[in-house]
N, C-alpha and C positions, 0 to 999 in steps of 0.2 A: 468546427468540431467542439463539440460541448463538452466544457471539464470541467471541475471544484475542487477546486484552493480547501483543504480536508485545513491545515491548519500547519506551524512551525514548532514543534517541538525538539527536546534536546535527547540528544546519544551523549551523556558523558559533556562534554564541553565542546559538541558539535552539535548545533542547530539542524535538523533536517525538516524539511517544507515537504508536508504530503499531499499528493495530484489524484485524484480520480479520474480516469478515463474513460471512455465508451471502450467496450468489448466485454470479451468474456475468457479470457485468461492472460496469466503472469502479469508480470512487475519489472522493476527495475531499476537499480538507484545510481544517480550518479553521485561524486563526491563534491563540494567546491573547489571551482579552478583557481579561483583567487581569492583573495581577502575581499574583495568587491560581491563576490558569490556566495548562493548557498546551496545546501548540497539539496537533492532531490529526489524522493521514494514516489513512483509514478504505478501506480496500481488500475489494472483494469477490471470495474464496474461487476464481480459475477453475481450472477442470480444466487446465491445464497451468502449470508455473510462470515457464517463459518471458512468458506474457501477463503474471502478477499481474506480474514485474518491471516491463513497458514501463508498464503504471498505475503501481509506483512509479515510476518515471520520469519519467512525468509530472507527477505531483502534487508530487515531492521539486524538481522544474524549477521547475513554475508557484509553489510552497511561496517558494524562492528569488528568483524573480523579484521576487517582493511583498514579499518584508523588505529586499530592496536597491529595492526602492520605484520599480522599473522595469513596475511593469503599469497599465497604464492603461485606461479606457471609454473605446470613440470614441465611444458615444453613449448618451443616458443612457434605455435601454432598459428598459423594468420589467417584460420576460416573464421574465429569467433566462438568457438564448439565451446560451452564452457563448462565441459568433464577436463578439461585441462587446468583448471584452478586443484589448488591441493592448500586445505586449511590444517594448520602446527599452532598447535599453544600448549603452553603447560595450567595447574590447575590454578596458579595464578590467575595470569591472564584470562582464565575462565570465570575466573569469580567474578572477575572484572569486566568485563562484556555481557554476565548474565546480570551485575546490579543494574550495569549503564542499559540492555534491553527490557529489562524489568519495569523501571523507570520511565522509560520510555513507551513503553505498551500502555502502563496506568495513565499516562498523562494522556493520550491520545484513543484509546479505544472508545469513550463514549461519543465524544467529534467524529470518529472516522464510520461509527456509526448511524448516526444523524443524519451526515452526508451521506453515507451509502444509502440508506434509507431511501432519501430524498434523491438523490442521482438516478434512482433504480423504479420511483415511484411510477405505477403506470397512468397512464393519462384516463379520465373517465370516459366511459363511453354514453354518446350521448343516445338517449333512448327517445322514441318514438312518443310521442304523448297519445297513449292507448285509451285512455278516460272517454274520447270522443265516440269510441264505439260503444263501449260499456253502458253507457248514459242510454244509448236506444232501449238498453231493458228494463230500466226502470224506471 
């Protein structure tokens, strides 16, 4: 399975390591299990790069939310549905998730471009060397 290592940059005083994957939609981040780990924003490849941003976006938001310890289950559901998450902050803690995403988007956007870029590039197609007939006319 072909991926790229986009790069590690920081949320605030958490390191997150970005994945590009093959497909064509969402993301998904997990957090570090240990102090051995790091956390990881896993983004799938889409044909334009406006979209992959609004997934970061997403994930680098909900990423956020959770280390300022603002996401919550309203219920404790075990399909995985996750309409079952419910985000609480006051304008604190918003100022605070939007510096730490802020930061984090400038420090990574032109990398995660590069590699999208490159992850997404199509391969040439190899053409017929047509010259050989052309040559009969003249």
């Amino acid at each position: 399975m072909k991926t790229k290592i986009v790069g590690i940059y920081w949320l605030g005083h958490q390191p997150i390591k970005i994945i590009l994957l093959p497909g064509d939609t969402g993301g998904d981040f997990d957090l570090a299990k240990d102090k051995e780990s790091i956390a990881e924003i896993k983004i799938h490849a889409e044909d334009k790069f406006p979209f992959l941003m609004g997934i970061l976006m997403h994930e680098i938001w909900e990423a956020a939310m959770t280390i300022e310890k603002c996401r919550f289950e309203k219920t404790h559901d075990f399909s995985h549905n996750t309409a079952r998450y419910l985000f609480l902050f006051d304008h604190t803690q918003f100022a605070i998730m939007a510096a730490n995403v802020g930061a984090f988007i400038h420090a990574c956007h032109r990398d995660l471009y590069m590699a999208w870029k490159e992850f997404t590039k199509k391969p040439k197609a190899k053409t017929k060397n047509a010259s050989r007939f052309s040559r009969a006319w003249f």
